[in-house]
N, C-alpha and C positions, 0 to 999 in steps of 0.2 A: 315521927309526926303522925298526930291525928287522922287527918282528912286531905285531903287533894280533891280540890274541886276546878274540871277542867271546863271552862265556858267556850263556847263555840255560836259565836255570829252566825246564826242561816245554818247551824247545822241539822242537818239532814241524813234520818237513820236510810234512806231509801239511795242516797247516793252514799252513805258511808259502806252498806251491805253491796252495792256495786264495784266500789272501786279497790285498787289494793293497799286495805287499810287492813292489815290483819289484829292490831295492835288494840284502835279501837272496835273493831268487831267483835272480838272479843270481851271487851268491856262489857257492854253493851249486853251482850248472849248473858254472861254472868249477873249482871246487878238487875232488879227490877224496873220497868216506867211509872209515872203516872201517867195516866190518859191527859193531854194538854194539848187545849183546844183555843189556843188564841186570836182574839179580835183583830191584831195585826195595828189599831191605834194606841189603846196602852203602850208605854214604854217595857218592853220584858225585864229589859238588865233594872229598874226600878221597879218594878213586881216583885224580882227577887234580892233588891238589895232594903227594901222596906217591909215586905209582906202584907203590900197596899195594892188594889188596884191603880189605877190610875183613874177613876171616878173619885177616889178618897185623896190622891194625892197630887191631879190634879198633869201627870207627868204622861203626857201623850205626844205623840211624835208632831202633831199642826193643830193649834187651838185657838180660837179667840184673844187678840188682845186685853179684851174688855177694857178698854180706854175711853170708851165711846163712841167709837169709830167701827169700821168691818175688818181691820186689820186682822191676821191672822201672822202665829211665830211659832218655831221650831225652838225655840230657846227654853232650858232649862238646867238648872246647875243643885249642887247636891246643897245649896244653900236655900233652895226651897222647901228642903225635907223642914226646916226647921219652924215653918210657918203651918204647917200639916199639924192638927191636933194628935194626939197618941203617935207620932211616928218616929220611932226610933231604929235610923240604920244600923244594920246586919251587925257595921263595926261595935257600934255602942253594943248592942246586943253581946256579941261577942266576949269585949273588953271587961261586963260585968259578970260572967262567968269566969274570967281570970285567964281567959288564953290569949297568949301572942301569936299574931296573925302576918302575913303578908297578903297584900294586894297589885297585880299584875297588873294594868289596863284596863279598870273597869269604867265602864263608861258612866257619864253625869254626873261626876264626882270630883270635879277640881272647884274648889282647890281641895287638894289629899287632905284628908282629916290626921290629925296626929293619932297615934293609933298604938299600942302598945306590939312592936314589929317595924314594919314598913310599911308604904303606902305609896305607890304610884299609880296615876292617874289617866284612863283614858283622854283621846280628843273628844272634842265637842265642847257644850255648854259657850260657846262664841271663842273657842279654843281651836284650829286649826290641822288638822293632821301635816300639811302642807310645810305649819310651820316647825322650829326647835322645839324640843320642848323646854317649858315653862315652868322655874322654881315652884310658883305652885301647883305643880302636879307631883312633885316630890316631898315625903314624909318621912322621913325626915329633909331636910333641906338638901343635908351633904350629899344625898343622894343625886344630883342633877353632878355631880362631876363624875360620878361612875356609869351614870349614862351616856354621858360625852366620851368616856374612855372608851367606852364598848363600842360607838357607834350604833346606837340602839337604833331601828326604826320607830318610830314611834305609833304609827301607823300606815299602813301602805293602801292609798288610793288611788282609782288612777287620772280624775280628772285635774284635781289640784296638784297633782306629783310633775305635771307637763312631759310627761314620757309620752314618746311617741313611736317606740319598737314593741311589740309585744313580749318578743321573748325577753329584752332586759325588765319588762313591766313582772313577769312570771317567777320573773330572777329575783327581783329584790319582794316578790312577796314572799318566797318562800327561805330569803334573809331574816324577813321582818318573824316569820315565827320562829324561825332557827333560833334566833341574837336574844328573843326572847325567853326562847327556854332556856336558855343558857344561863342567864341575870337571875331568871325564879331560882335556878339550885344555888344558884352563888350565892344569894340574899340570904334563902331559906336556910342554909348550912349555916350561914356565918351568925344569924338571929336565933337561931333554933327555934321556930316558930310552931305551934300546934299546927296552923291551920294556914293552908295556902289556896288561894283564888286566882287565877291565871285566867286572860280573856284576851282571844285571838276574833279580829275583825276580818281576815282575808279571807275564811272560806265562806264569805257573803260576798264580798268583793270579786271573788273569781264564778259565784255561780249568775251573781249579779251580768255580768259584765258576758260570761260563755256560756251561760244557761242552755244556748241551741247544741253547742256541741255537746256539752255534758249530758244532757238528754238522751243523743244519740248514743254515747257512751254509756250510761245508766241500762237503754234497753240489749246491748250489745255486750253485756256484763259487764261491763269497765275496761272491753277491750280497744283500746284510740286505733281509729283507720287514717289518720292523716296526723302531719307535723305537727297542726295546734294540738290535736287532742293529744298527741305524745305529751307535749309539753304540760297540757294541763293535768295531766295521769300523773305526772313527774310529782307536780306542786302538790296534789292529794297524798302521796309516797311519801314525798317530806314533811307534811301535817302530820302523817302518823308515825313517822319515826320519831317526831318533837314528844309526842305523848308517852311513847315507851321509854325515850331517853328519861324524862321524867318521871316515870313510874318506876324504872328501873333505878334511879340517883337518890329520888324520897324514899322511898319505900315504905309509901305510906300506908297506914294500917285497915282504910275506909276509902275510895273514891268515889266523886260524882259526876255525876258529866249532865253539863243542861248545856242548852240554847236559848236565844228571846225569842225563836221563833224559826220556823223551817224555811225551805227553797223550793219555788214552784216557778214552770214558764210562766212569761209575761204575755199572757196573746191576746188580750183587748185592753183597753183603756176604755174608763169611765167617766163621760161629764156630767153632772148630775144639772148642774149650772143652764146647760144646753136643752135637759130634760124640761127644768122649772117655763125657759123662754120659748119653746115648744107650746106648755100653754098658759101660757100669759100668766102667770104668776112672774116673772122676774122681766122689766121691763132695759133697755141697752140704750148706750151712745156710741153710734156709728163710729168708726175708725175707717179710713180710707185702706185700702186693699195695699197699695204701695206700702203703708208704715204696718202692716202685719209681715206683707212680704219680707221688708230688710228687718223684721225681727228674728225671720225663719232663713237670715241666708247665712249659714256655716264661715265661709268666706268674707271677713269684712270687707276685704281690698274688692272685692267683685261687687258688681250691681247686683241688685237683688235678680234680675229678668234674666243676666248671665246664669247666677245660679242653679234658675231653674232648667234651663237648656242643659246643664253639666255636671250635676249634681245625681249622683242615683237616687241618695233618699228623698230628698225632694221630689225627682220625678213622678216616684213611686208614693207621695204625700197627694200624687193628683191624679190618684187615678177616681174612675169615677165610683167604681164599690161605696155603695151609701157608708160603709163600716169603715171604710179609709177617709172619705172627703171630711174639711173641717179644722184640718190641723195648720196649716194655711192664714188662717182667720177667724180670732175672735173677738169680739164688739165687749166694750166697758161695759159694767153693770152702771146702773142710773138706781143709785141707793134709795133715794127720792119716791122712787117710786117701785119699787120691789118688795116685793113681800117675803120670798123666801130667796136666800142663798145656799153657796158651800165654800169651800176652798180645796187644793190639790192635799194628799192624802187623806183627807177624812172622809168616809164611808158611811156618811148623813147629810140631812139638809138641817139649816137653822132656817127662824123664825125671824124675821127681821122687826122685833120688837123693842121695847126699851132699852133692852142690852146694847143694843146699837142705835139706841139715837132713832131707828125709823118708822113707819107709820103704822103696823100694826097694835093696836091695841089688846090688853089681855083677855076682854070681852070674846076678840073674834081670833084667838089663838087655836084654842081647841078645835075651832069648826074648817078653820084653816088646816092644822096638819090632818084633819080627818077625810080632808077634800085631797091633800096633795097625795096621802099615803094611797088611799081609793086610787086616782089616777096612775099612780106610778104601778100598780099590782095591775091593773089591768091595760096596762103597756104590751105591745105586743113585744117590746123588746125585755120587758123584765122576763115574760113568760119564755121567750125562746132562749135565754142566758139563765132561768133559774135565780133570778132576782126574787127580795120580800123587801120590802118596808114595812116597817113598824112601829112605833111610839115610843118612844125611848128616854129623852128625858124625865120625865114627868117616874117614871120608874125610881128618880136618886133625889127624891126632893131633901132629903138630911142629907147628903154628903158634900162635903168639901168642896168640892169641885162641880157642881152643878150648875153652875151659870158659863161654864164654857164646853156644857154636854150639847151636840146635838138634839134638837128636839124628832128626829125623825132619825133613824137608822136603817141603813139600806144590809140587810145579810146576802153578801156576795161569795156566789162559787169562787173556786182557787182558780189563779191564772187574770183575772180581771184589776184593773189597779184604778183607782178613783184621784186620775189626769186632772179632771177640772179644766179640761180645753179641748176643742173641737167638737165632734159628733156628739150625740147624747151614748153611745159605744160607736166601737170601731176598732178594726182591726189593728196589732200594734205594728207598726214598718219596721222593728229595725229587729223583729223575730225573722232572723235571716244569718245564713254563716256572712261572716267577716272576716280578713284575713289579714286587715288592717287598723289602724287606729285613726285612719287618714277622716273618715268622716263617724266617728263615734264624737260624741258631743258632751257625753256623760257616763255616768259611772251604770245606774240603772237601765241597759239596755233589752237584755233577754230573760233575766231573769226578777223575779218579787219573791216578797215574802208567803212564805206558808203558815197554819196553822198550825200544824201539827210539834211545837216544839218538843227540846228533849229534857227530857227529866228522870235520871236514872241512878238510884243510890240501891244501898244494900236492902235484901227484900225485907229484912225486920223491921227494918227504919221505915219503909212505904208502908207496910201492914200498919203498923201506929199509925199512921194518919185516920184510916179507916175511913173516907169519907166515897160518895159519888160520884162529886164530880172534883174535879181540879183546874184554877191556872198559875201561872207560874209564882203567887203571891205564897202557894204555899210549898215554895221550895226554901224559903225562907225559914221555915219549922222544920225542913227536915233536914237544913243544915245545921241546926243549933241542935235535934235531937240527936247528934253526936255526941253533943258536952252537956250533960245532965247533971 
């Protein structure tokens, strides 16, 4: 076999040189990077499955409906690639070079493209990890009874999965990569395929979810002082014996190892929402305090008022720290009369103009982000967090995707995450050990995404690139400069 290219959700070279990964640390030491410095809203796993950004193709994690409305969606499937001018996935790419390929788990790609190999298919695109998987995520079709034989995980989360012990939660993640490697060599033998792409979601899931502990682990060189981190040292042990099994079973002639993106703590949240109503630029309709309350109470069967008597994260939602208050209560925006919004992950402000139906005119566009960008730079809280705004759309007026760019963009340090509720920043509550699941509410707890992803092939392959700067659109070239 050609190439093995091993994808890693949230991998992180700064926790892999901690923990006891000898397998890919070594990788790693041997193959070159590029420098990859990711926005954190482009999609990565579609940077590198088109060699598009997401300005060109439109594949960002929360964007605009553009329906007419202020709607905002996380949906996108590999059936959008086809409306993107010039964009041909990796596979097409591939296919007309004449090699047979497998695909593992990639994510925004169902349904599987028929592909000269196999083709199986990440969750997402309004597909489920939660649920079975689904004929179309298999390519060929007969492929969904070999996944049923195996017991395949298909993905392991932990909000949708309703597990509620941790240690079986640690158990079936490190099933889910195990049962995994296991299907790549079985496929990969039986197809003889050039070229294999494998893509593992759980070491975003575990640093997502233990970010605090791993932390402590990270500085302590990967040595666990307690039961959890045992366990989670464990789950890092078996990610890297999955990679050696399969470097050891291919033995392939080239390997690559990228990420869509690194792993950093999660210690504030960002409302930019909160920033705009601060000053009057974005105008609200009151919400009574009781219907935020029983939005924020964990427990349905309890009153909201109970909850907060009983509840620690809650408690801890009220203290009075101006960087915690806010999470509690937030008032509807009043479109009508607003001028500028955002929504929850995006890391900009929009204009509330024709795109959406509201009253900005294109007259007083300019003069508007020019007032909001001034205001927010000279925020005492941009200054003390190392906040910038900047002008941003107006930057992609030919590309594809420019009607659902931000027109303002906010360049935020690591560790900060753009909430879109509460405080204009604020401390995040649930950066705290846990020793249970009893009130975790969601999968993104302690940890977010980094910039710094990974992109690491053989050093002749990188030197050809030749370029400055890099993001992960052009891992996409330096997988094909394999097959020349």
């Amino acid at each position: 076999m050609k190439l093995l290219v091993i994808g890693i959700d949230g991998g992180d070279r700064r926790i892999i040189e901690a923990m006891d990964m000898p397998c890919l640390q070594q990788l790693l030491s041997e193959l070159s990077p590029l420098d990859i410095h990711e926005d954190l809203w482009s999609r990565g796993w579609s940077e590198i499955t088109t060699g598009m950004h997401g300005t060109q193709t439109g594949a960002f994690y929360d964007k605009p409906v553009l329906d007419g409305g202020t709607g905002f969606t996380q949906k996108y499937s590999v059936n959008d690639y086809e409306k993107v001018p010039g964009c041909k996935p990796i596979w097409s790419a591939l296919a007309e070079k004449g090699q047979k390929m497998g695909f593992l788990n990639l994510p925004t790609s169902i349904p599987a493209p028929d592909v000269p190999g196999f083709f199986i298919s990440g969750p997402g695109a309004g597909f489920s990890p939660a649920s079975r998987i689904p004929t179309q995520a298999c390519s060929p079709k007969a492929l969904y009874n070999k996944l049923i034989e195996e017991n395949i995980i298909w993905e392991q989360r932990y909000h949708v999965s309703g597990i509620q012990s941790i240690d079986l939660f640690i158990e079936r993640c490190c099933n889910a990569v195990q049962s995994r490697a296991r299907l790549l060599e079985c496929l990969s033998v039986s197809e003889a395929v050039d070229i294999d792409l494998i893509f593992h979601k759980e070491f975003t899931i575990m640093t997502n979810l233990f970010m605090y502990e791993v932390e402590q682990m990270v500085n302590a060189s990967g040595l666990p002082s307690t039961p959890l981190q045992k366990r989670i040292a464990e789950f890092f042990r078996v990610f890297d014996d999955t990679v050696q099994y399969l470097v050891n079973r291919l033995d392939p002639e080239d390997i690559m190892v990228v990420s869509d993106h690194s792993a950093r703590p999660y210690k504030h949240s960002l409302n930019l929402n909160q920033f705009l109503k601060n000053l009057n630029f974005q105008k609200t309709q009151n919400k009574s305090i009781k219907t935020s309350l029983k939005a924020y109470a964990f427990d349905g069967k309890r009153k909201a008022k109970a909850a907060l008597a009983s509840h620690p994260i809650l408690r801890l939602l009220q203290d009075t720290d101006p960087f915690h208050g806010g999470w509690l209560h937030d008032d509807a925006i009043d479109f009508s009369k607003t001028v500028a919004f955002t929504s929850r992950y995006v890391p900009g402000i929009y204009i509330n103009d024709q795109r959406f139906r509201g009253p900005v005119s294109n007259p007083d566009r300019n003069v508007l982000i020019r007032e909001i960008i001034d205001a927010f730079n000279c925020s005492s809280e941009a200054k003390s967090f190392s906040m910038k705004a900047r002008s941003y759309r107006e930057e992609y007026k030919s590309e594809y995707a420019y009607n659902s760019l931000p027109d303002i963009w906010i360049d935020l340090p690591d560790g900060i995450f753009p909430e879109a509720k509460g405080c204009f920043i604020q401390k995040n509550p649930y950066w705290a050990r846990f020793e249970s699941f009893r009130h975790v509410p969601k999968d993104v707890i302690g940890g977010m995404k980094g910039r710094d992803a990974l992109c690491y092939a053989v050093k002749e392959r990188v030197n050809q690139l030749n370029q400055k700067y890099y993001n992960l659109s052009d891992a996409y070239n330096l997988i094909l400069s394999h097959f020349t």
